[in-house]
C-alpha positions as CSV (number, residue, x, y, z in Angstrom):
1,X,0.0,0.0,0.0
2,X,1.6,3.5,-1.1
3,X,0.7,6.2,-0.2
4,X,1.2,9.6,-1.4
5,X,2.6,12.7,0.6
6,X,-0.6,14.0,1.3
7,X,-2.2,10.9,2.7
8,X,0.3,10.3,5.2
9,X,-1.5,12.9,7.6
10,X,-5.1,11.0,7.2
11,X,-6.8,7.5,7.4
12,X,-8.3,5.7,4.9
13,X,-12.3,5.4,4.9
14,X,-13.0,3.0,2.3
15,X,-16.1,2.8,0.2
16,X,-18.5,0.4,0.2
17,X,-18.1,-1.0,-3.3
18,X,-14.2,-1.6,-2.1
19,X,-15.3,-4.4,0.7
20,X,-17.6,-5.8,-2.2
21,X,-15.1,-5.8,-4.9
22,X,-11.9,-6.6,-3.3
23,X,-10.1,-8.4,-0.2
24,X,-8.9,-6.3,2.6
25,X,-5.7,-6.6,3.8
26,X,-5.5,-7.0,7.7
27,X,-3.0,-4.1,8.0
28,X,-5.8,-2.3,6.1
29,X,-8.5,-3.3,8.3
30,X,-7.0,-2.1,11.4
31,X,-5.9,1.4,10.1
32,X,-9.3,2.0,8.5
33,X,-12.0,4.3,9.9
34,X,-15.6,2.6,9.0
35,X,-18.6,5.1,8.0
36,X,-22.1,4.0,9.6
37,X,-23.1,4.5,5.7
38,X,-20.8,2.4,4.4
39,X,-21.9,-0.3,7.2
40,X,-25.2,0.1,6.7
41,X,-24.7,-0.4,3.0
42,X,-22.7,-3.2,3.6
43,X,-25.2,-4.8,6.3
44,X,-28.3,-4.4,4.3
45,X,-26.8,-6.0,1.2
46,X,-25.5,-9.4,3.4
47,X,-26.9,-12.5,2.2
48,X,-25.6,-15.2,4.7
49,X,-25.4,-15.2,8.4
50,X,-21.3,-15.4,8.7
51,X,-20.7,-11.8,6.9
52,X,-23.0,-10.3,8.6
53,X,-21.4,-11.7,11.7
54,X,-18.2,-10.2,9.8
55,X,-19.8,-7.0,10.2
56,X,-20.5,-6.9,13.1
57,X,-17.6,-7.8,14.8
58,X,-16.0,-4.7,12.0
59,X,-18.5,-2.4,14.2
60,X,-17.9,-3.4,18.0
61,X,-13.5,-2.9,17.0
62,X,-14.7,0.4,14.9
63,X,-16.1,1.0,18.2
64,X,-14.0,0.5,20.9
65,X,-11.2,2.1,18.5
66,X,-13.4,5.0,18.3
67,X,-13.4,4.6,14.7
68,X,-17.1,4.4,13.8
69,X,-18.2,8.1,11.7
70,X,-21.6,8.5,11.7
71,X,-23.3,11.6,10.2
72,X,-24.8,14.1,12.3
73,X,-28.2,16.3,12.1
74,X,-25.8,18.9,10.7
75,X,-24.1,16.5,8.1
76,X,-26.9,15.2,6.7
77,X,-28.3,19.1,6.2
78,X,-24.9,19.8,4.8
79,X,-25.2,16.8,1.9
80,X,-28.7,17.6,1.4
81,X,-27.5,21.4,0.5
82,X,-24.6,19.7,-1.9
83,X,-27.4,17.5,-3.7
84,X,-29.2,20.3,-4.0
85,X,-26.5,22.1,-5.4
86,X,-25.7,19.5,-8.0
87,X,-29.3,18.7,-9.1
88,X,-29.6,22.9,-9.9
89,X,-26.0,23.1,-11.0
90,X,-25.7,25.4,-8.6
91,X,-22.6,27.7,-8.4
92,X,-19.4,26.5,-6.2
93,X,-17.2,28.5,-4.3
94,X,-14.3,27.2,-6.1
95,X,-14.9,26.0,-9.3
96,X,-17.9,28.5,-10.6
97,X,-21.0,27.3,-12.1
98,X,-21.0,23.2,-12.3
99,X,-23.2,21.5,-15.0
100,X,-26.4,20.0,-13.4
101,X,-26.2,16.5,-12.3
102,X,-29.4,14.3,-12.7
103,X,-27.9,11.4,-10.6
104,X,-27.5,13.3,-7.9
105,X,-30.3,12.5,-5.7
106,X,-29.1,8.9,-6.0
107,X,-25.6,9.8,-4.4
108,X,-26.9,10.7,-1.4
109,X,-24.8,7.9,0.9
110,X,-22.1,9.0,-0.8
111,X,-22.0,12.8,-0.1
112,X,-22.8,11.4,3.7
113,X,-19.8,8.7,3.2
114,X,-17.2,12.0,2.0
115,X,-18.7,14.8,4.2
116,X,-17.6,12.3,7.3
117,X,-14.1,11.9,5.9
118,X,-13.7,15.4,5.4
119,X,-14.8,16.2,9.3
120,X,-12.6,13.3,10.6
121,X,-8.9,13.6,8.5
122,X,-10.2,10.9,6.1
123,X,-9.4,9.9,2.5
124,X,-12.0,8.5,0.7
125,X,-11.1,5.4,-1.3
126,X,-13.3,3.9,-3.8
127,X,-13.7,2.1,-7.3
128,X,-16.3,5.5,-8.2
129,X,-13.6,8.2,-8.0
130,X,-15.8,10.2,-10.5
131,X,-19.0,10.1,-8.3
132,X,-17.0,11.6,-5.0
133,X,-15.0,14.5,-7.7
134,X,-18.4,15.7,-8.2
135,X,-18.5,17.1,-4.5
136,X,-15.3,18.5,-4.7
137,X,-16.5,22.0,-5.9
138,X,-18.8,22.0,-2.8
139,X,-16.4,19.8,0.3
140,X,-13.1,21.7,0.9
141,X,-10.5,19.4,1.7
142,X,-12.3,16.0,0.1
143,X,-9.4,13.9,-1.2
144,X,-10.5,10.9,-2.8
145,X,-8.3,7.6,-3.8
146,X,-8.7,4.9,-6.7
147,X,-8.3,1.7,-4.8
148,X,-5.6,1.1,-7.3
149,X,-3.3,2.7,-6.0
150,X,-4.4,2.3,-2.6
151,X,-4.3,-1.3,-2.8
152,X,-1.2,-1.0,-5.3
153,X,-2.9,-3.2,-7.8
């Protein structure tokens, strides 16, 4: 696992589709801070009793490790504001006007998923790169990782 300069400062939060797609390394695992969102996408997709036994023995150690983000009142106002924002193609405060973005209602977990990284020195690594850049213009400070070279694969 490389990882650039300006990840060094901040953990890894990984996406949900990065569990589904891919084995994670143990070293991973216990650096990793675990979103409620990404849990609950997790959990409500299981299909057999052991992973969901998998999950939650990832939530007790997220946990005790005080590593368990969960969105706030506040957070989930913020996000709602960003959808907003991309469904009007609403102006940014750093990159102008940004083209609507019909989809956008459907990203709401993940707009919840990087608004918690943000607030907690997180990176957020994922398979959908191009679905977290679209909240760049409205999250200062988002910084989001192709498991690629997260995972150097």
């Amino acid at each position: 696992m490389g990882l650039r300069k300006n990840q060094t400062d901040k953990h890894p939060l990984l996406d949900s589709n990065v569990f589904i797609e891919r084995i994670i390394p143990s070293q991973v695992l216990r650096q990793m801070y675990l979103s409620s969102v990404v849990l609950y996408e997790l959990t409500a997709a299981s299909v057999d009793r052991s992973t969901l036994q998998l999950y939650t023995s990832w939530r007790k150690s997220a946990i005790t490790r005080k590593r368990l983000l969960t969105p706030a009142a506040d957070d989930w106002f913020e996000c709602s504001k960003l959808i907003r924002n991309l469904l009007l193609g609403s102006k940014s405060r750093s990159k102008g006007v940004i083209s609507k973005t019909t989809s956008a209602q459907q990203q709401q977990n993940d707009a919840l998923i990087a608004r918690t990284a943000v607030l907690n020195n997180c990176y957020v690594v994922t398979n959908n790169v191009r679905d977290f850049e679209r909240f760049k213009p409205y999250m200062d400070g988002l910084l989001v990782v192709p498991v690629n070279d997260f995972l150097d694969v």
